[in-house]
N, C-alpha and C positions, 0 to 999 in steps of 0.2 A: 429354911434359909441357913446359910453354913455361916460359922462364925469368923466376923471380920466383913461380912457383906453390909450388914447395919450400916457401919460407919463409910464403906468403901463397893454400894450396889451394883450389880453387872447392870452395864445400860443395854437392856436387852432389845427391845424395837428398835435400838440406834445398830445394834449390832445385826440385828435382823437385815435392815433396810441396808447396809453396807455392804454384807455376803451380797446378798442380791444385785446388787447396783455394781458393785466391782467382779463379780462372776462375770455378770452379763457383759460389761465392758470387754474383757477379756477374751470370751468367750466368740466375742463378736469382732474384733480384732484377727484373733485366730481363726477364722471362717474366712474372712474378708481377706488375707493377706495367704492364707492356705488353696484362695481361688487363685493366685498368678502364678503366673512363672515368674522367673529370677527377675527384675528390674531395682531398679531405686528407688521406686514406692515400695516396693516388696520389701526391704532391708529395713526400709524406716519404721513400715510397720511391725516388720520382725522385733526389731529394738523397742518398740510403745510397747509390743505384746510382751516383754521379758520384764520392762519397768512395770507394766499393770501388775505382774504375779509377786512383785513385792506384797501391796496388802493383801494379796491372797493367802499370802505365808504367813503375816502378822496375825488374821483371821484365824487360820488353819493353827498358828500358835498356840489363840487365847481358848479355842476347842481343847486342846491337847492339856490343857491344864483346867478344862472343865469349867470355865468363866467366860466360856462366848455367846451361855445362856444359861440364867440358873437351872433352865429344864434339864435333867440332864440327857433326856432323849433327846428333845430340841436343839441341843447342844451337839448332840453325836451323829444326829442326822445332817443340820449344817457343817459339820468335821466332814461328814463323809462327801457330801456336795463338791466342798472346795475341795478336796483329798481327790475330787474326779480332773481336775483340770489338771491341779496340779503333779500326776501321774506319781501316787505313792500308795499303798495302802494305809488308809488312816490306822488301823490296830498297830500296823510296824511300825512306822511313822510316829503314833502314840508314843512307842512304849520304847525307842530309839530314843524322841526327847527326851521321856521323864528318866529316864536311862541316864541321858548327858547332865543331867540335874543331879545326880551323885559319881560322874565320871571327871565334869570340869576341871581342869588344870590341872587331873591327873596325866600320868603316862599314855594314858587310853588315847586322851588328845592334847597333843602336845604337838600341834604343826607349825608353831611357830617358832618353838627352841630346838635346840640338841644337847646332845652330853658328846664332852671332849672323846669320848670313846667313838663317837656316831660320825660318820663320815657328812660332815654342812654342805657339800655338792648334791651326795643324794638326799638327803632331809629337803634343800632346796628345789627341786627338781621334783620331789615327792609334793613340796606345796603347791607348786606353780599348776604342774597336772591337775591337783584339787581345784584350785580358782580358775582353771582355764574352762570349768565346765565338769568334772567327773566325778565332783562331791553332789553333785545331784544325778548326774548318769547313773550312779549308785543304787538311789530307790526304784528306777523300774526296771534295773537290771535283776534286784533282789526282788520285786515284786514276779518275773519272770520265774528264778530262780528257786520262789518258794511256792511257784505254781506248779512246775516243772521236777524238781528236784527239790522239796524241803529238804532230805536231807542234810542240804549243803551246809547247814545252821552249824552242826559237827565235825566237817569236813577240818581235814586239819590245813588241809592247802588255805584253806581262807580264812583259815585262822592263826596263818601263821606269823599277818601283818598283826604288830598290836593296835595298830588304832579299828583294823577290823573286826579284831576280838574283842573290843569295849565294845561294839556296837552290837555284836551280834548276843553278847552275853544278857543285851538288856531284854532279847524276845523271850517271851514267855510260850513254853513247849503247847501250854494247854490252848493258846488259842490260834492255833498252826494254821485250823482249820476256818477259822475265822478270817482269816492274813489270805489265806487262799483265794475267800469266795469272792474277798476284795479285789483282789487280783484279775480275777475272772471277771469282774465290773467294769475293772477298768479295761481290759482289752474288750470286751462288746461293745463298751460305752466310746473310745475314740476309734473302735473299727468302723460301728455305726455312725459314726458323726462322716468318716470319710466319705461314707458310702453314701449316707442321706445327702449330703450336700454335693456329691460328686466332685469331692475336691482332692489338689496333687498330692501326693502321700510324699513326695521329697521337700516340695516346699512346704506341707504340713510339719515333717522333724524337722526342717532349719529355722521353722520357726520357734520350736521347743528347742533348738539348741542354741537359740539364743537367751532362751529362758535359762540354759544349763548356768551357761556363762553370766549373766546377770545375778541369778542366784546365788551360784558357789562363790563366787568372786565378793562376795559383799556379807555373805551369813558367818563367815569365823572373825569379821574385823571387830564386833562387840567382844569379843574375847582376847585377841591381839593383843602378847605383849604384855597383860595383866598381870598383877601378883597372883602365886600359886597359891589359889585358896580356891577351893569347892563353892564357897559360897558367894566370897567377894571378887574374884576372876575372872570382871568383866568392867566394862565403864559405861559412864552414860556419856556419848557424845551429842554434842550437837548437831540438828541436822535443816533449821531454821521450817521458816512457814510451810514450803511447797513439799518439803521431807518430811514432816510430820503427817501430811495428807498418805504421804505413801507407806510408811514405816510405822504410824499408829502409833508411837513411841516405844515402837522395839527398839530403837537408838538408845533408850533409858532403861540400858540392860541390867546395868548393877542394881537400880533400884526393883528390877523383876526378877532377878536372883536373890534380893533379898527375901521379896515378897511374893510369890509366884504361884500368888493365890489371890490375886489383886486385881482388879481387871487393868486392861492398859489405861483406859479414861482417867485415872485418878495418880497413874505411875507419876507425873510431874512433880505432886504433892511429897513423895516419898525420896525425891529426892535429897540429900542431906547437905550436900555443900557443890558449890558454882566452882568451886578450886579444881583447875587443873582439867576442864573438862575443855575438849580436843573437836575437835569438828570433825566430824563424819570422814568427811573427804578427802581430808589430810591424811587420817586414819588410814584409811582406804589404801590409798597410793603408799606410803607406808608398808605397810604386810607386803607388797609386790618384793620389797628390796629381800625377803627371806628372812629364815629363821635365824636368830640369835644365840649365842653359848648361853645355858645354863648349867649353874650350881647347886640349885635347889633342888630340893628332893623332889619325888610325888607327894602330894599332899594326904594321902590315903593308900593304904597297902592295897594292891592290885589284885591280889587274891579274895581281901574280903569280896570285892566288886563281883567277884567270876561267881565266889557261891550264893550271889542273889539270884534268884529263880525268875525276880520278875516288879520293874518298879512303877508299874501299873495302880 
């Protein structure tokens, strides 16, 4: 048992019974809505299928920090589960998070400000493309990419954006090969689903690209906007009764950047003060209006970040 679990346990059969129950939900949504053609049941269901993968991401979260089950097999095996729907490799995915866990509110990601030097049309324009869908087109364009082409990890073309150089600095070389066979998982794994169930492969991605857009659109607002600090450079908003079922209290981000060895079950408790705390949805709509001037430095030299090998 790791210490800090004593006081603050993984609710493991609760977590068990959740993957399970919200997979499947999911799962069966996207089969269901993957058999039509274009209609307006079709889009409705597109849209439930993109709000189910919310807890799928909260789940796929509490994995990535190894408290989605004290096993830590258990644990990696459900990562990888949910890492299938949600079309990423769970080791990139992994090591991408715990990556953003020493990059926050650096320059690495920084989409929601500018410096006087940075032209605020394309900063803006850069963010909007993000929440429109292409901060998750991301992962299985990269899961492709390091099937295909790992080397792309040093290419300097793609490294020539910084925010895609934080990300990529956080993959660790040794386990390429690991990133790959994931890879290779996931394309058996939703070719066969096509295939077994003989469903439309166009209205299958529209329905994963409404997943892009519910996604992307909603995963940087816990950071929006925060003080530049690595650890505190996030909030806990409010997201009431029917948001908590879906969000698992990823909404109480600061309290999971403090603690991010906590399970979410108990994140409420860690919470420190009610002051100032913003509702979800405000939030939300908010980051749409673009990023803001900033003054502030990076909060951490940029170069330390690049000679980490790996924050796995």
């Amino acid at each position: 048992m790791k210490k800090g679990q004593n006081t603050f346990p993984i609710p493991n059969k609760l977590n068990v019974f959740l993957t399970l129950i919200y997979f499947c939900f999911s799962f069966f949504i996207l089969i269901l809505g993957s058999s039509m053609d274009f209609s307006l049941l079709f889009f409705i269901l597109a849209m439930i299928f993109g709000i189910s993968m919310i807890p799928i991401y909260s789940l796929l979260h509490e994995s990535d920090h190894n408290v989605l089950h004290s096993s830590i097999g258990i644990n990696n095996l459900l990562g990888r589960i949910l890492s299938l729907i949600f079309v990423a490799p769970y080791t990139f995915l992994k090591q991408c998070h715990l990556g953003h866990h020493q990059r926050n509110r650096t320059d690495f990601e920084m989409f929601d400000l500018y410096y006087d030097y940075q032209s605020k049309i394309r900063r803006r324009i850069m963010l909007w493309i993000l929440l429109l869908g292409v901060h998750w087109l991301l992962l299985p364009l990269s899961a492709i990419l390091l099937l295909f082409y790992p080397s792309f990890l040093s290419n300097r073309l793609f490294r020539s954006n910084v925010e895609a150089e934080g990300m990529l600095s956080s993959i660790n070389a040794s386990t390429i090969a690991i990133i790959r066979l994931e890879s290779i998982s996931l394309v058996l794994f939703h070719v066969g689903v096509i295939y077994a169930f003989h469903l439309n492969p166009m209205s299958y991605l529209v329905m994963y690209l409404f997943h892009a857009f519910v996604w992307s659109s909603q995963n940087y607002v816990n950071h929006a906007y925060s003080e530049r600090d690595i650890i505190n450079g996030a909030h806990n908003h409010k997201v009431g009764f029917l948001g908590n079922l879906l969000y698992l209290n990823f909404n109480l981000h600061l309290a999971h950047h403090q603690n991010p060895k906590i399970s979410w079950i108990h994140l409420p408790k860690l919470v420190k003060t009610q002051k100032g705390r913003k509702s979800f949805f405000r939030a939300y709509l908010e980051l749409w209006k673009g990023p803001i001037l900033t003054t502030e430095a990076s909060p951490i030299d940029m170069d330390a970040i690049k000679k980490r090998k790996s924050f796995n």
